[in-house]
N, C-alpha and C positions, 0 to 999 in steps of 0.2 A: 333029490333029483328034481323034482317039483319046485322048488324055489329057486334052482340053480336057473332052469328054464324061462321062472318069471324075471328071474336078475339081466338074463341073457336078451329078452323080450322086451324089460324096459329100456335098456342099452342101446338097442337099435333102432326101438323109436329116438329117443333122446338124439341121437348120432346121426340118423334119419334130418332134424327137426334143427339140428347144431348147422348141417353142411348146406341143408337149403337154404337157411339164410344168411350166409357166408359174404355172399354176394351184395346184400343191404350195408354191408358195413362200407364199401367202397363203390356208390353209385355214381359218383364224378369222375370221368375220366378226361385229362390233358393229354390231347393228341396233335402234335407234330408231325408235319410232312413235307416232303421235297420229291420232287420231282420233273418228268419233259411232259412237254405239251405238244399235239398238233394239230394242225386246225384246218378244214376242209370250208373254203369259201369259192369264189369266181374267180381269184388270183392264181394261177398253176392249176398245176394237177392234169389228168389224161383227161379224154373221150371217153364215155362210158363203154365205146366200141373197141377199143382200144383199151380195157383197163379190168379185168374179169375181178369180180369183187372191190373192186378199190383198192389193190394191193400196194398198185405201183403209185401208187399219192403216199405210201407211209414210207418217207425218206429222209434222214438225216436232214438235208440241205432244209427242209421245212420244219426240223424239231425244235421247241425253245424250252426252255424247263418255267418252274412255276415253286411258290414256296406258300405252304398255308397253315394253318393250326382249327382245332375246333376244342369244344366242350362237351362231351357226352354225358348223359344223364341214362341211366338204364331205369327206367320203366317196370320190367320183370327181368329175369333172366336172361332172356331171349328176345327184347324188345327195348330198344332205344331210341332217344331221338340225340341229334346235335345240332349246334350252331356252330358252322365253319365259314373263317374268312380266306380266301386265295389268294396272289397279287401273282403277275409272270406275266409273259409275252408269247404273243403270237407273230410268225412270219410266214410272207407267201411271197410267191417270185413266180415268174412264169419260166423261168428257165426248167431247162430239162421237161418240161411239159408240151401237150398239144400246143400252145398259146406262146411259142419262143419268139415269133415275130413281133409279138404285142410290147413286150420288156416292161409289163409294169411289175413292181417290187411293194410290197408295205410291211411296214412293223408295227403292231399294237399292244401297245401294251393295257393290263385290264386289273379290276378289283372283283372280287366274286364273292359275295356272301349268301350263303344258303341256310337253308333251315330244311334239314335232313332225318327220314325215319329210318332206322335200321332193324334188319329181321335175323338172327342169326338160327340158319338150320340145319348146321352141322355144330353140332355143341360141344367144345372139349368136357371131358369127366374131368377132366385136371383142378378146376375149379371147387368141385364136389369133395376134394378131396383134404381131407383133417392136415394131413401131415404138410401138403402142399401151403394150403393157407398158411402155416404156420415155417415157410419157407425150410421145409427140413424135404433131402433127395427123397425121394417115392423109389420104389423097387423097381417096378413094372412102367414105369415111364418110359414114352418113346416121342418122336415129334407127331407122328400121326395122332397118336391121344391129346396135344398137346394144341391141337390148331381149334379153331373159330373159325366156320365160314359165312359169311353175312351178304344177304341182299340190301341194296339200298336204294330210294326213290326220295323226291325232295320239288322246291321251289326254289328258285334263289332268283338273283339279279347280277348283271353286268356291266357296267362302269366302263367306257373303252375309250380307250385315244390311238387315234392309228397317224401314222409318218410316211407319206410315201414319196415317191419317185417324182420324178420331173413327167412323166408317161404319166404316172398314174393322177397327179395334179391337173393335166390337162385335160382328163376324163371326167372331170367334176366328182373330185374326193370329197368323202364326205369326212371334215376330221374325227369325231367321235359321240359320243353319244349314254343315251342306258337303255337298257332292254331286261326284259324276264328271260330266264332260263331253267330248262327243266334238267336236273342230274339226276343218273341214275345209272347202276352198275353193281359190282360185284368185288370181294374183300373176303383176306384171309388175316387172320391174326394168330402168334405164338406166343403161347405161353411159355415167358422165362422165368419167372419170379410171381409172387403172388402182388406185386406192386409194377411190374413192366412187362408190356407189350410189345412186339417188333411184326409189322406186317407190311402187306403190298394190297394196293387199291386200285384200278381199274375203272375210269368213270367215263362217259361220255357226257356231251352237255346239247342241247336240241336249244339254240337261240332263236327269239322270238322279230332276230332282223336278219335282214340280207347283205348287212353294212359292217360287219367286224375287222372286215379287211379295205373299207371307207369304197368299195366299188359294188354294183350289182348287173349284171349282162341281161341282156334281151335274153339269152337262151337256159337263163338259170330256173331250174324248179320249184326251189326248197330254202328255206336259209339256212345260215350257217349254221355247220355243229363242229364242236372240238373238242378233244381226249386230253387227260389226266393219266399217265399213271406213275404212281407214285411209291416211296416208302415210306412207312409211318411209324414213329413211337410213340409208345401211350403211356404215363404216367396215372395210376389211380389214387385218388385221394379221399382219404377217409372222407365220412359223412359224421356229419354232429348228430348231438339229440334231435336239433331244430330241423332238421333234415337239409340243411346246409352243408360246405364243404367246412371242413374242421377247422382249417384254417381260418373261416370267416366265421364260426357260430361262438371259437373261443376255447375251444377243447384241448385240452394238452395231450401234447404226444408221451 
């Protein structure tokens, strides 16, 4: 009984010591995303008096989409960083807005690279788990166990060229430019497989000009900010001895 105990005791260290580092084998992850954009500048949108939270600025007629990828490197478990590239467009119009008489219109389109930390603190068990790793169905699996919830904050930069109207030319556009920008926001991810990810991302972005949409008004406060959200696929890739991706250190599959 005594030795069955100790066989029992080393097993769950060992099993313990196997699933925490599960995770090291696959610290590169290739992530894919698509999604709309919209962007709140001095072009449209209501009166603050006129607009309770900003609801009526989130409209179709102002939505553009956006397509980007990144590379994540997990840190610990629960701690990442990435470098992600964006490219999409932004539009604004003053139609259906406070501002119909004005008719100025623009389009910009932009590049966005950041350098992003991620905190996940809702952590799927899924990960932890032997038989998962080893892509065999789990009994007890459901999608609630199955999810990642993550904060994210970051740096990045913006790249812009805006086109606008015959209106808004006359108002001395500015055509484009670069600026810093601060992202940050919130991210789920599912676990399908012990090598793909499927989630949804929610970002905002706080730019460092007044000029995304090449206009800035006497009555403006703040510069521009504009939203992401997206869906994402993440592909994980083995890690070498070298602590490279496998692909690049040489390691066979």
């Amino acid at each position: 009984m005594k030795r069955i105990f100790i066989v029992i005791c080393i097993l769950c260290f060992l099993g313990g010591s196997i699933h925490g580092q599960l995770w090291r084998t696959k610290r590169y992850e290739a992530v894919a995303g698509i999604g709309t954009t919209n962007f709140f500048g001095d072009i449209g949108g209501f009166s603050q008096t006129e607009n309770i939270l900003g609801l009526k600025d989130l409209s179709f007629l102002q939505t553009r989409f956006n397509i980007g990828g990144s590379l994540r490197y997990r840190i610990t478990q629960n701690f990442s960083t990435r470098l992600s590239l964006y490219s999409g467009m932004f539009h604004a119009t003053d139609r259906r807005g406070s501002n119909e008489d004005r008719e100025m219109a623009a389009n910009t389109t932009f590049f966005e690279p950041d350098l992003i930390a991620e905190f996940c603190f809702i952590k799927s068990q899924m990960e932890n788990s032997y038989l998962f790793s080893k892509g065999r169905r789990t009994r007890f699996r459901s999608i609630i166990s199955s999810l990642d919830i993550y904060a994210f904050g970051g740096i990045g930069g913006l790249a812009y060229s805006v086109k606008g109207n015959e209106e808004l030319v006359a108002h001395g556009m500015k055509s484009g430019g670069f600026t810093a920008v601060i992202p940050a926001g919130i991210g789920v991810n599912l676990l399908i497989t012990p090598d793909y990810n499927l989630g949804l991302e929610l970002g905002g972005r706080y730019s460092f000009s007044d000029y995304l949409d090449g206009y800035t008004s006497q009555y403006s406060r703040a510069n521009d900010v504009y939203y992401f959200f997206n869906v994402t696929f993440t592909y994980k890739l083995l890690t070498g001895r070298n602590g490279l991706p496998a692909f690049l250190s040489g390691r066979r599959f």
